[in-house]
C-alpha positions in Angstrom: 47.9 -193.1 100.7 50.5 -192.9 98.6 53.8 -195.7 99.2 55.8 -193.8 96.2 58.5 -191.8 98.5 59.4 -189.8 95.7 55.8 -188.2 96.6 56.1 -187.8 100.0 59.6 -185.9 100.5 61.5 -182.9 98.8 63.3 -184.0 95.8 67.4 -184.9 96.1 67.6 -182.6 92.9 65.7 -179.8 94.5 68.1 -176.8 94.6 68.8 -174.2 96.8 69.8 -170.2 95.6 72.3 -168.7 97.9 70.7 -165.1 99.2 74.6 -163.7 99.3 76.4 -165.4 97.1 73.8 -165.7 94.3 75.8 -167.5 91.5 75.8 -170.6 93.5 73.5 -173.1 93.8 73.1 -175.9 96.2 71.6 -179.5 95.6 69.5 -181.0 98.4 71.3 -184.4 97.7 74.4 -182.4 99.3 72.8 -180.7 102.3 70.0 -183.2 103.6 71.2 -183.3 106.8 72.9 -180.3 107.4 70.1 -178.4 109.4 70.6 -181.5 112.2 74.1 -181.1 112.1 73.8 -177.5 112.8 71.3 -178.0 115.7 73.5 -180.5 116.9 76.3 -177.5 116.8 74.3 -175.5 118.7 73.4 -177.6 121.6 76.5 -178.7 122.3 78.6 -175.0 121.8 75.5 -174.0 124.6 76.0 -176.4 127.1 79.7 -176.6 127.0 79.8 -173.0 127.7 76.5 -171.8 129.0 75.8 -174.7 130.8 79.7 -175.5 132.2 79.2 -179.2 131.0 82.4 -181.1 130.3 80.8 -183.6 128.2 78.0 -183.2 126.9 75.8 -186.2 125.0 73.8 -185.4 123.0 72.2 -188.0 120.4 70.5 -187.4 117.1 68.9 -189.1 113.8 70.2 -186.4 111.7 74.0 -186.6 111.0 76.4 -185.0 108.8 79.8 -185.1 108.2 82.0 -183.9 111.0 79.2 -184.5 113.6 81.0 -186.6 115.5 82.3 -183.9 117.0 79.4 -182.9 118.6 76.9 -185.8 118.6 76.0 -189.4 118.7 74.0 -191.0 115.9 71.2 -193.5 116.5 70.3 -195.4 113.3 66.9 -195.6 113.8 64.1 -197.6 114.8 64.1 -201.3 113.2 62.4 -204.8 113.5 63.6 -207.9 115.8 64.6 -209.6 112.8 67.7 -211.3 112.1 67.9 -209.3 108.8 67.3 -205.8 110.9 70.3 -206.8 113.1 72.7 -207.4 110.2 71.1 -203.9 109.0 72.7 -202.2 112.4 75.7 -203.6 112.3 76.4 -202.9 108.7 75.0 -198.7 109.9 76.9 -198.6 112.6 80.2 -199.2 110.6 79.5 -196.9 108.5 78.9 -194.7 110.1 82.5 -195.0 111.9 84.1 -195.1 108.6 82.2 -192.0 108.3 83.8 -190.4 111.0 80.9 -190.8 113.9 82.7 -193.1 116.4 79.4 -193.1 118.6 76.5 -195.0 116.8 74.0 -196.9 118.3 70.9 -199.2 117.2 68.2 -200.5 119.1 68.9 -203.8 121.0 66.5 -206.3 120.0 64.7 -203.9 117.7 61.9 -201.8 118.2 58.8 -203.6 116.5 58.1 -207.0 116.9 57.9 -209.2 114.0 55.1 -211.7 113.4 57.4 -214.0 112.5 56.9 -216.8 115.1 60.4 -218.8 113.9 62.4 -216.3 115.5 63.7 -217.0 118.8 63.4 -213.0 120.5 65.9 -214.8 123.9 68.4 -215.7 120.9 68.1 -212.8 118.6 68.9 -210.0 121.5 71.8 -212.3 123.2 73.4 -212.1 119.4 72.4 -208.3 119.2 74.2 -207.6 122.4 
């Protein structure tokens, strides 16, 4: 199997023709993660009026800008490491500055390391 990502993905310079507006194209580097922000859209526009929910949470992988509006981000799964933790923190800023004020990063991390130097009582009373 293949490890090169560049294999395994669309390509960032792929682009996209416009069906209406055909003299502009669109780069995938732009869009990525438009589709999840649209979905995210979508759930939230239906259960804030279909649904009669005041505030509704819903939490996705997939963020663009100006989902904050409607959605949380989680960063990811990520190792108990003490590197994977300074990883969060430095995602979940970013993610503020980008305008997503609810981020979130799994405590501890989700796969355990082999790594029998690290202290896993330590690590997730730091993460916390």
């Amino acid at each position: 199997m293949s490890t090169n990502l560049q294999n395994q993905t669309i390509s960032l310079n792929a682009q996209y023709c416009s069906p209406i507006e055909k003299e502009h194209n669109f780069v995938e580097y732009n869009l990525h993660s438009l589709y999840g922000y649209k979905q995210s859209e979508a759930t939230y526009n239906y259960l804030l009026k279909d649904k009669n929910a005041k505030r509704p949470f819903i939490l996705s992988r997939s963020t663009f800008p100006g989902s904050g509006k409607f959605t949380a981000h989680w960063t990811g799964d990520n190792w108990a490491s003490w590197e994977y933790m300074r990883y969060s923190i430095s995602g979940i800023m970013d993610m503020n500055m980008f305008g997503i004020p609810m981020v979130g990063a799994n405590i501890c991390g989700f796969f355990k390391t082999a790594d029998e130097k690290i202290n896993l009582d330590e690590l997730c009373g730091r993460w916390h």
